[in-house]
Structure formats: structure tokens, C-alpha cells
VEXGU-400781 format. One record per residue (C-alpha): residue number from 1; residue in three letters; x, y, z. Coordinates in pm, 1 decimal. Example, Ala and Ser with C-alpha at 12.3 -4.5 7.8 and 13.67 -1.06 7.14 Angstrom:
2
+-----+---------+----------+----------+----------+
! num ! residuo !     east !    north !       up !
+-----+---------+----------+----------+----------+
!   1 !     Ala !   1230.0 !   -450.0 !    780.0 !
!   2 !     Ser !   1367.0 !   -106.0 !    714.0 !
+-----+---------+----------+----------+----------+
This chain:
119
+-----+---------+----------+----------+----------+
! num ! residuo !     east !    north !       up !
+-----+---------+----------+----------+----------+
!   1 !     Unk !  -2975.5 !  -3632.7 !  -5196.2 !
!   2 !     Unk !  -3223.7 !  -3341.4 !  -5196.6 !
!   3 !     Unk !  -3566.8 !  -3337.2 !  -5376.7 !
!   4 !     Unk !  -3648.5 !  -3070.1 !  -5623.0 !
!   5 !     Unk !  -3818.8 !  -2838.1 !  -5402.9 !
!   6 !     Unk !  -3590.1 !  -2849.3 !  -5143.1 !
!   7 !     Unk !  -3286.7 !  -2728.3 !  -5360.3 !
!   8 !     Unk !  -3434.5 !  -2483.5 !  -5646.6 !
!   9 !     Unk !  -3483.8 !  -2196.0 !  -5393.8 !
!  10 !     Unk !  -3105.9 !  -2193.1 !  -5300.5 !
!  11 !     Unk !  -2989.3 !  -2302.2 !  -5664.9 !
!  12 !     Unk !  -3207.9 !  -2026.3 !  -5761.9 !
!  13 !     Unk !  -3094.8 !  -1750.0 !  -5511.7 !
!  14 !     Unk !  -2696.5 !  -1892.4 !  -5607.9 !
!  15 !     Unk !  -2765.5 !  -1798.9 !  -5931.7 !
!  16 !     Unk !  -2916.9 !  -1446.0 !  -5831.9 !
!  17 !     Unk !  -2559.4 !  -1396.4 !  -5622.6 !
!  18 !     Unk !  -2361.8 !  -1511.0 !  -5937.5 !
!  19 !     Unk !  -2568.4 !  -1251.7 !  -6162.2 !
!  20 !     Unk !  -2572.8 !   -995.0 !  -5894.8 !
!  21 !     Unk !  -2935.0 !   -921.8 !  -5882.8 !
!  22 !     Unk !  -3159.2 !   -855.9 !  -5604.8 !
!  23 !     Unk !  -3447.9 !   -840.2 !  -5705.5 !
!  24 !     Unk !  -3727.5 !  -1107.7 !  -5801.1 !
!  25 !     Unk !  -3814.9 !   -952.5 !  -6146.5 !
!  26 !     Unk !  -3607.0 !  -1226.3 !  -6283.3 !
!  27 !     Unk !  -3705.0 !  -1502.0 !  -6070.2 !
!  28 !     Unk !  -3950.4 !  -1631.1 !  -6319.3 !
!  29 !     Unk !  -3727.4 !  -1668.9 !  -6587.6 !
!  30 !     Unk !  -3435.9 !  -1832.0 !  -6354.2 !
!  31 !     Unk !  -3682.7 !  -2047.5 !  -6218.0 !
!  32 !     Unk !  -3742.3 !  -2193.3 !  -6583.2 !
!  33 !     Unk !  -3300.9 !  -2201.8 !  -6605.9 !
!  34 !     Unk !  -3278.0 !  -2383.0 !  -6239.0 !
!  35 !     Unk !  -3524.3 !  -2673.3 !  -6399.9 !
!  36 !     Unk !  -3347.8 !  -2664.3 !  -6741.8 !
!  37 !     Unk !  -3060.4 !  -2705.2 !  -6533.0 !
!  38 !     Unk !  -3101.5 !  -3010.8 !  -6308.4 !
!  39 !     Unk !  -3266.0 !  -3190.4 !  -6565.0 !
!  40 !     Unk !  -2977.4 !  -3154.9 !  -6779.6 !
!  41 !     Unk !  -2802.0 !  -3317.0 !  -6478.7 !
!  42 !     Unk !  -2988.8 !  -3577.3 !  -6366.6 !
!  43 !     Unk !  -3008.2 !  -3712.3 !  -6748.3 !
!  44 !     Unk !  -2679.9 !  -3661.3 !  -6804.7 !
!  45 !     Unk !  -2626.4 !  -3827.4 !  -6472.3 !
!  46 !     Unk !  -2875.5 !  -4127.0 !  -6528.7 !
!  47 !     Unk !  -2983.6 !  -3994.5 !  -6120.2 !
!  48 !     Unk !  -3341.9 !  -3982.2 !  -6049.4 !
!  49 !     Unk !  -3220.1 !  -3682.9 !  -5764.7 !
!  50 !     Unk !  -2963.0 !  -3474.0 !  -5795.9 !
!  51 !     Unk !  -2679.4 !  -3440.2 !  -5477.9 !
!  52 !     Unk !  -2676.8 !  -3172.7 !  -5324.2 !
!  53 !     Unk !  -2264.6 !  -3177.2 !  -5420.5 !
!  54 !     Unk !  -2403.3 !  -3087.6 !  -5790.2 !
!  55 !     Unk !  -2642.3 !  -2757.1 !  -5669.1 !
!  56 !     Unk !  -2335.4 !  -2471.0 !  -5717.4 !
!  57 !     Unk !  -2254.8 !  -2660.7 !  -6088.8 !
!  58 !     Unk !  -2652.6 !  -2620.4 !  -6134.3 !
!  59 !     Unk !  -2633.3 !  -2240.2 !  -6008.1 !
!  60 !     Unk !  -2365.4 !  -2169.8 !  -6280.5 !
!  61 !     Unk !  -2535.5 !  -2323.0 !  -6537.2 !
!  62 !     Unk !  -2838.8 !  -2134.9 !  -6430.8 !
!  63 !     Unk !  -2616.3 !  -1774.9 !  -6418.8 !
!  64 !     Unk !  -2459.6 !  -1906.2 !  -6795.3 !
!  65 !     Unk !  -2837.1 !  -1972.0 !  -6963.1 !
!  66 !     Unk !  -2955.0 !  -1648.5 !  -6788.0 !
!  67 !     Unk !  -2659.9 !  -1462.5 !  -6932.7 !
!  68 !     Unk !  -2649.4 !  -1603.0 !  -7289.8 !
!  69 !     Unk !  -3043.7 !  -1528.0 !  -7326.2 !
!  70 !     Unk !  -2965.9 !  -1201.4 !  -7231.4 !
!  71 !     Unk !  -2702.7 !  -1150.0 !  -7429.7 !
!  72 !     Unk !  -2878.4 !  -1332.3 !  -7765.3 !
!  73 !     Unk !  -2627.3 !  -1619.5 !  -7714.1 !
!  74 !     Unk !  -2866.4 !  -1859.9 !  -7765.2 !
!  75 !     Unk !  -2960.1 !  -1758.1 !  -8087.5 !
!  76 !     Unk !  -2682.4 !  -1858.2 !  -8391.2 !
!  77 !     Unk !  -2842.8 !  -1747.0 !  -8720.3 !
!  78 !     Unk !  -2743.0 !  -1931.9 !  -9090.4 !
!  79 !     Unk !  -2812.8 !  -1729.8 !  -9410.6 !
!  80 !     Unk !  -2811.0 !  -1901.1 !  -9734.9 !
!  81 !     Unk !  -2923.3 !  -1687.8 !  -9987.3 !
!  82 !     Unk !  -3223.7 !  -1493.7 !  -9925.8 !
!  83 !     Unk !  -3297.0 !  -1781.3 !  -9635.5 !
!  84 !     Unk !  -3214.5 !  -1744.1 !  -9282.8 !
!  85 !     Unk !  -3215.3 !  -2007.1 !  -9013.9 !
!  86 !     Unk !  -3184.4 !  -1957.8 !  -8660.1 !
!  87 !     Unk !  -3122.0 !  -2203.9 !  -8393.4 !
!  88 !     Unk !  -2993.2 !  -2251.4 !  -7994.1 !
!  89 !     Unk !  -2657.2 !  -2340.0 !  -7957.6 !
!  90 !     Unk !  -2656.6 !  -2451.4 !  -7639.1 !
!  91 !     Unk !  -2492.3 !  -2788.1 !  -7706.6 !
!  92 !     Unk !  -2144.6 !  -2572.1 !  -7695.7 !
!  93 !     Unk !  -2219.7 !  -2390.2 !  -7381.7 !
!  94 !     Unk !  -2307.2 !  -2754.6 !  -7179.6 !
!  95 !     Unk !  -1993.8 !  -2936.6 !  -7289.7 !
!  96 !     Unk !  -1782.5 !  -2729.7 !  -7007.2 !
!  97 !     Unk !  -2016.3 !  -2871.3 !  -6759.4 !
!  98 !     Unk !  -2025.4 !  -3225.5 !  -6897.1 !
!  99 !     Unk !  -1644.8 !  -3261.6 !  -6773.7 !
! 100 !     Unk !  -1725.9 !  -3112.0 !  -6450.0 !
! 101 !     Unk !  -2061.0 !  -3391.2 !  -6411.7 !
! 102 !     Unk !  -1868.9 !  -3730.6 !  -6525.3 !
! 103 !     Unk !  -1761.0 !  -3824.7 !  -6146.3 !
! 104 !     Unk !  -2112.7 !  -3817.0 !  -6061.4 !
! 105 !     Unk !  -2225.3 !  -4024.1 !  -6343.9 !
! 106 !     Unk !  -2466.6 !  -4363.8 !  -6263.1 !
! 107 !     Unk !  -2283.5 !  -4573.3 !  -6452.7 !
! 108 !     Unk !  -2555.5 !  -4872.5 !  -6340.7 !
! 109 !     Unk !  -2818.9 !  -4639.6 !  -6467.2 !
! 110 !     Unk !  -2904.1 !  -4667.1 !  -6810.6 !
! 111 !     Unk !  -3172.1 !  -4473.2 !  -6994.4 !
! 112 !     Unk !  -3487.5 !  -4683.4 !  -7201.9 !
! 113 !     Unk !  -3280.4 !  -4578.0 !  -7550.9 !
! 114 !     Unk !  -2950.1 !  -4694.1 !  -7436.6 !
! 115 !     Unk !  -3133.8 !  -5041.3 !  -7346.3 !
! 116 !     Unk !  -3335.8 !  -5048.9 !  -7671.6 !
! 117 !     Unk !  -2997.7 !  -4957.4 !  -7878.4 !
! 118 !     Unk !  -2810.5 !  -5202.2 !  -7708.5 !
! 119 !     Unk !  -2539.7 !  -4967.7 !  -7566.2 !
+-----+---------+----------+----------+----------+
């Protein structure tokens, strides 16, 4: 079990490998992607820290973010009429990962909603 700070360097240098860039023009941006990352984790988790068994899922979802921003993935636009709306449909693109994450769900851990919904 790692802290943040001693895993985002490596997750973040992963993804860097998985993009194939070598430089730190994007390191900024795939810092912001590493935290977007293991957050998503550790919610959808319940974990407080992330294992280090989860940093190469975090890397690819790091690499997938990076590439579907570049790419204008993130971005699904809906046109009715003269009205467009545009919104991030990134719900899609973490459901491949959420298979991949259940054997490391804390099934003890339960979130404040779940206790005030009474799941």
C-alpha cells in the first residue's frame, strides 16, 4: 500500500511509456489524468490507498484519458434544433476498468451515501 506521492511519479512515467513520449511537455496535463485516475480507484474501491497491484490499471487509464482528450473523445455533442449540447462521456470509457477493479473492491468499506441510503 503506497501513498500518493510515492506512486504518481511511476504511474505517471507508465503512462508516458504507454503514450510513447519523452518529454515533460505533457507532464502537467498527465499529472491532472494520474489523480483523476486513482481517485476513480480508490472510490470505486471504497480504499483510502491504492495497492500498488492497481498502479499499471491506473497508468492505462491515465494513457486512455490522455488519448481521448487528445483525440476530442471526451467531448459527445447533441443537436436538437438550432441547440447543441456537449458533454464528457467518460462513463463508457471507465466501465472496461470497472471489471478489471472488482477483486480489489472493500467490500467492508462503505461510502457516507451508501450508509445514508441504506444500501
Amino acid at each position: 500500500i503506497l501513498n500518493m506521492e510515492d506512486y504518481r511519479d511511476d504511474i505517471l512515467n507508465d503512462a508516458k511509456l504507454i503514450l510513447g513520449i519523452s518529454d515533460t511537455s505533457s507532464d502537467s496535463l498527465l499529472a491532472v489524468y494520474v489523480f483523476d485516475a486513482v481517485s476513480y480507484i480508490k472510490s470505486f474501491c471504497h480504499l483510502e490507498v491504492m495497492p500498488l497491484q492497481l498502479c499499471g490499471i491506473a497508468a492505462n487509464m491515465t494513457a486512455g484519458m490522455y488519448r481521448r482528450n487528445k483525440n476530442g473523445d471526451d467531448i459527445s455533442l447533441v443537436k436538437e434544433g438550432d441547440r447543441e449540447i456537449g458533454y464528457c462521456a467518460l462513463s463508457e470509457f471507465m466501465e472496461v476498468y470497472s471489471e478489471r477493479l472488482k477483486p480489489f473492491v472493500n467490500m467492508a468499506a462503505r461510502l457516507p451515501s451508501e450508509v445514508n441510503a441504506g444500501v
